[in-house]
C-alpha positions as CSV (number, residue, x, y, z in Angstrom):
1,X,-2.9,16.3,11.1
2,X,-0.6,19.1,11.4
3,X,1.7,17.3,8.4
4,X,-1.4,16.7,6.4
5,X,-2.0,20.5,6.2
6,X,1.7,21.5,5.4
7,X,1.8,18.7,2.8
8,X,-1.4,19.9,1.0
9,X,-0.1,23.8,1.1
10,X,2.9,23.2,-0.3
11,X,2.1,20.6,-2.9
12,X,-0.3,22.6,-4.7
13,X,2.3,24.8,-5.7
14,X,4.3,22.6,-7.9
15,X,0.5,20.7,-8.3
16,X,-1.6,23.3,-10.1
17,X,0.9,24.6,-12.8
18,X,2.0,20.9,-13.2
19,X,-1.8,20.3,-14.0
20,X,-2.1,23.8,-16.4
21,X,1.7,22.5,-18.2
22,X,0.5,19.4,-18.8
23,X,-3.0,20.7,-20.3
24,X,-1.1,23.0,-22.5
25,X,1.6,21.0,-23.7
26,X,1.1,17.2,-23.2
27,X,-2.4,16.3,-23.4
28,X,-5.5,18.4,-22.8
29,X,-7.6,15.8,-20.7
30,X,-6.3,12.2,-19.4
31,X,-2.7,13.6,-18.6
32,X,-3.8,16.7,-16.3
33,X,-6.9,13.8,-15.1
34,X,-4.3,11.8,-14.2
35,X,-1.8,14.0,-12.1
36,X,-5.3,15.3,-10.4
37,X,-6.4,12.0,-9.4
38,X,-2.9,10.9,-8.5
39,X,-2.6,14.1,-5.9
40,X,-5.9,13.2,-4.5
41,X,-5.1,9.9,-3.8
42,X,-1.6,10.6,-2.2
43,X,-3.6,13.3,0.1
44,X,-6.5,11.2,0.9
45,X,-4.1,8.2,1.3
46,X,-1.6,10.8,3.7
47,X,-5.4,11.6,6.0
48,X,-5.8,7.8,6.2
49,X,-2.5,7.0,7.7
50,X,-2.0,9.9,9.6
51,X,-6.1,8.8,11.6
52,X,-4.3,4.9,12.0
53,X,-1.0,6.6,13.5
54,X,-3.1,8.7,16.1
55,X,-5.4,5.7,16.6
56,X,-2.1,3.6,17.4
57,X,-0.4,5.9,19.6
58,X,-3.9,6.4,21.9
59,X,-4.7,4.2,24.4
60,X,-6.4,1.5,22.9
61,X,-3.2,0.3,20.1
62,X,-3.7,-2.0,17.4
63,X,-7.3,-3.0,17.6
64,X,-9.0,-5.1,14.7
65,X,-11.0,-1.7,13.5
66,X,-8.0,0.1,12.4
67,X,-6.7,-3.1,10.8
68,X,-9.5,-3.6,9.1
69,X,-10.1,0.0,8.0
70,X,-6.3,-0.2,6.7
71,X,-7.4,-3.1,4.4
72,X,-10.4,-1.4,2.8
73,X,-8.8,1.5,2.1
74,X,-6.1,-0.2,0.2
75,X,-8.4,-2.2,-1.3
76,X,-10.4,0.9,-2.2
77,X,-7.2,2.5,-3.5
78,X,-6.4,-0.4,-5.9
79,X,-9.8,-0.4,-6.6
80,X,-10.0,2.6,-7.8
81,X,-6.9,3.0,-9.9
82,X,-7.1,-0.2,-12.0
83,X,-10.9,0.8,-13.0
84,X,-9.5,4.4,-14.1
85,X,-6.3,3.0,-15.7
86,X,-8.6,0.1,-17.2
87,X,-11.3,2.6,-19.0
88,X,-8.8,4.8,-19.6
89,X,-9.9,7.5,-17.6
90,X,-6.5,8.7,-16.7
91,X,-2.9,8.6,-18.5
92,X,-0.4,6.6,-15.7
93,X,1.8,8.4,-15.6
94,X,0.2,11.5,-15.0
95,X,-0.9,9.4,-12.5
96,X,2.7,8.4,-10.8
97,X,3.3,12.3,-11.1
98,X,0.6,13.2,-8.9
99,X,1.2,10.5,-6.7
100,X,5.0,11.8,-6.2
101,X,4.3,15.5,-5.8
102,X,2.5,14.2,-2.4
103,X,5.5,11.6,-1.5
104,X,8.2,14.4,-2.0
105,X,6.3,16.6,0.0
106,X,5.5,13.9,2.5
107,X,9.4,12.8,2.9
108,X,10.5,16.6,3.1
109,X,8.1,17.8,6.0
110,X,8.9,14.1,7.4
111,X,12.7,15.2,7.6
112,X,12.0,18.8,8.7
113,X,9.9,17.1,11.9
114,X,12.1,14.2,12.5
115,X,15.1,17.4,12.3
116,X,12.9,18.9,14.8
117,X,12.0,22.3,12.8
């Protein structure tokens, strides 16, 4: 969990003014709704797989709960993007953008642990 909470600290500094640009400049609701919802996902998404890891490395492995849980929440996931793309809640690619501010920070504090650091 420890990753979780560096991730989320340093993503919402490139986050919020990403969200305020992109109010100001690009589009005042679906774009800056979009990188939002994208962030939130990638976070919520980052909590998910960092319970399965823990629940793999304990004593009990791969049981058919944390399978199962894996599914729904990439079923929810889906879910939930293709009804907000769909009724145009959201632009996609503010989307993506949201989505990548997480996955740049994920891969950085990945390196700096795998580095040792």
């Amino acid at each position: 969990m420890e990753i979780l909470r560096r991730v989320i600290k340093r993503s919402i500094f490139i986050f919020l003014p990403a969200v305020v640009v992109s109010a100001i400049f690009i589009e005042p609701q679906r774009f800056p709704l979009g990188i939002i919802v994208g962030w939130l996902f990638g976070i919520i998404n980052l909590r998910s797989l960092t319970r399965n890891v823990q629940g793999l490395v304990g004593a009990e492995g791969a049981t058919m709960k944390l399978i199962i849980m894996n599914l729904v929440r990439l079923i929810g996931l889906s879910a939930g993007i293709i009804l907000l793309v769909y009724y145009r809640v959201i632009n996609v690619f503010g989307l993506l953008i949201g989505f990548t501010i997480v996955f740049v920070f994920i891969m950085i504090e990945g390196a700096k642990v795998g580095k040792g650091n």
